[in-house]
C-alpha positions, 0 to 999 in steps of 0.5 A: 688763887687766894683774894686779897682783902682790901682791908689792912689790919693794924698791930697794936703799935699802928692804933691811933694813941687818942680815943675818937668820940662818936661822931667826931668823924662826921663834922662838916668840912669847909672848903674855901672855893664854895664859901662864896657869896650868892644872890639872895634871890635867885641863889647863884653864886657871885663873882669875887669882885662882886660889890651890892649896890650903894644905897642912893639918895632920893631926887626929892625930900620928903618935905618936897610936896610943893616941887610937884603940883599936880602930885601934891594937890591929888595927894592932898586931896584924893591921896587913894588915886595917888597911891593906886597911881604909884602903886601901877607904876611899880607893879607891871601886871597890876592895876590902880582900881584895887589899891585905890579902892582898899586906900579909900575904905581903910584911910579915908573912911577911917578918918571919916569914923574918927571924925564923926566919933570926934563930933558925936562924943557925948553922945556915944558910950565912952567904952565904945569910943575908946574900942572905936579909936583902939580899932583906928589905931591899929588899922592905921597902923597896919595900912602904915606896913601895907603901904610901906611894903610899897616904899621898900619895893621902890627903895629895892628898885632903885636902891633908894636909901632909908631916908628919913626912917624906916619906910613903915615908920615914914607912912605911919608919920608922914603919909601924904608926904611919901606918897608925893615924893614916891610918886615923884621920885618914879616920875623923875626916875622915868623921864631919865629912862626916856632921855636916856634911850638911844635914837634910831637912825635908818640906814641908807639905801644900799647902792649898786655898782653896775660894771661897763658890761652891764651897762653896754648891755642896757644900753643894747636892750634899750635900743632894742626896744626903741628899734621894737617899737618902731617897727611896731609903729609901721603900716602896713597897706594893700597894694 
């Protein structure tokens, strides 16, 4: 018994009338059911009426230091204890001591070194000044990006609005003022959290209903034992 091919043979009136090009049939396809939107972060597909959440506004200004004044006289003058602080409260796993540390040494001893190239001006080399405040320069620049990666986390966070720039360029021009209202904005959001939570109330003893039976029983029971402890209560002597 012959096979049959499983191949049609076409005639020369069955050719397609155009000339494919190599590769023409290899194109992608687009389907409209796996062109959805997906999470950036973990890649899962979103629903339809998914909508990101609109940015907020900050609960304070960035000229609100003086609503604080705790957080403003520790920015002021320790602003590394600041930042360790906010950066603890951000970070779960993380502690205060390392931010704090490498705060101090890049910030404020880079202020100190500008100051002392300030005072001992013409008694340092001109070249080597310029090299000393090029250096100042780009390390406050790159602490502006290293603590503005932290502002952008809290703005991700609590969907926090770009107000008034961009987080970089907010603590490269203003930062002891973020660091207050970072830390009073994580201050404020955390007291809500706190009043927000749902109380506790314990629930009553659960109480039993005894039927007649079980009461006629009881009372039996007692009787029983008070008639026991009679008896019990009796002497016996000689005759």
């Amino acid at each position: 018994m012959e096979e049959r091919s499983h191949y049609v043979k076409l005639t020369k009136d069955q050719t397609p009338h155009e000339d494919i090009n190599p590769g023409e049939l290899n194109q992608p396809i687009e389907v409209p059911q796996l062109a959805v939107p997906k999470c950036m972060e973990c890649g899962q597909p979103l629903p339809e009426s998914y909508a990101p959440p609109a940015d907020e506004p900050w609960m304070t200004g960035i000229c609100g230091c003086f609503e604080d004044r705790d957080s403003c006289l520790t920015g002021l003058f320790c602003p590394c204890v600041l930042f360790g602080r906010n950066f603890e409260s951000l970070y779960e796993d993380a502690t205060w001591n390392p931010p704090c540390v490498c705060h101090a040494i890049f910030i404020e001893g880079g202020i100190a070194l500008a100051t002392a190239t300030a005072i001992f001006n013409g008694m340092i080399d001109p070249g080597t000044s310029f090299l000393i405040v090029e250096g100042l320069f780009f390390t406050w620049w790159m602490c502006g990006i290293y603590t503005g990666q932290v502002r952008q986390k809290l703005q991700k966070n609590y969907h926090l609005e770009n107000s008034p720039a961009d987080p970089c360029c907010v603590h490269c021009f203003m930062h002891w003022c973020a660091l207050c209202q970072e830390h009073r904005e994580m201050k404020g959001r955390l007291s809500e959290s706190i009043s927000s939570e749902t109380t506790l109330v314990n629930a009553p003893p659960i109480q039993e209903m005894k039927s007649t039976g079980e009461k006629k029983s009881g009372e039996s029971s007692s009787s029983s034992s008070a008639n026991n402890s009679e008896h019990t209560g009796l002497e016996l002597q000689a005759l």
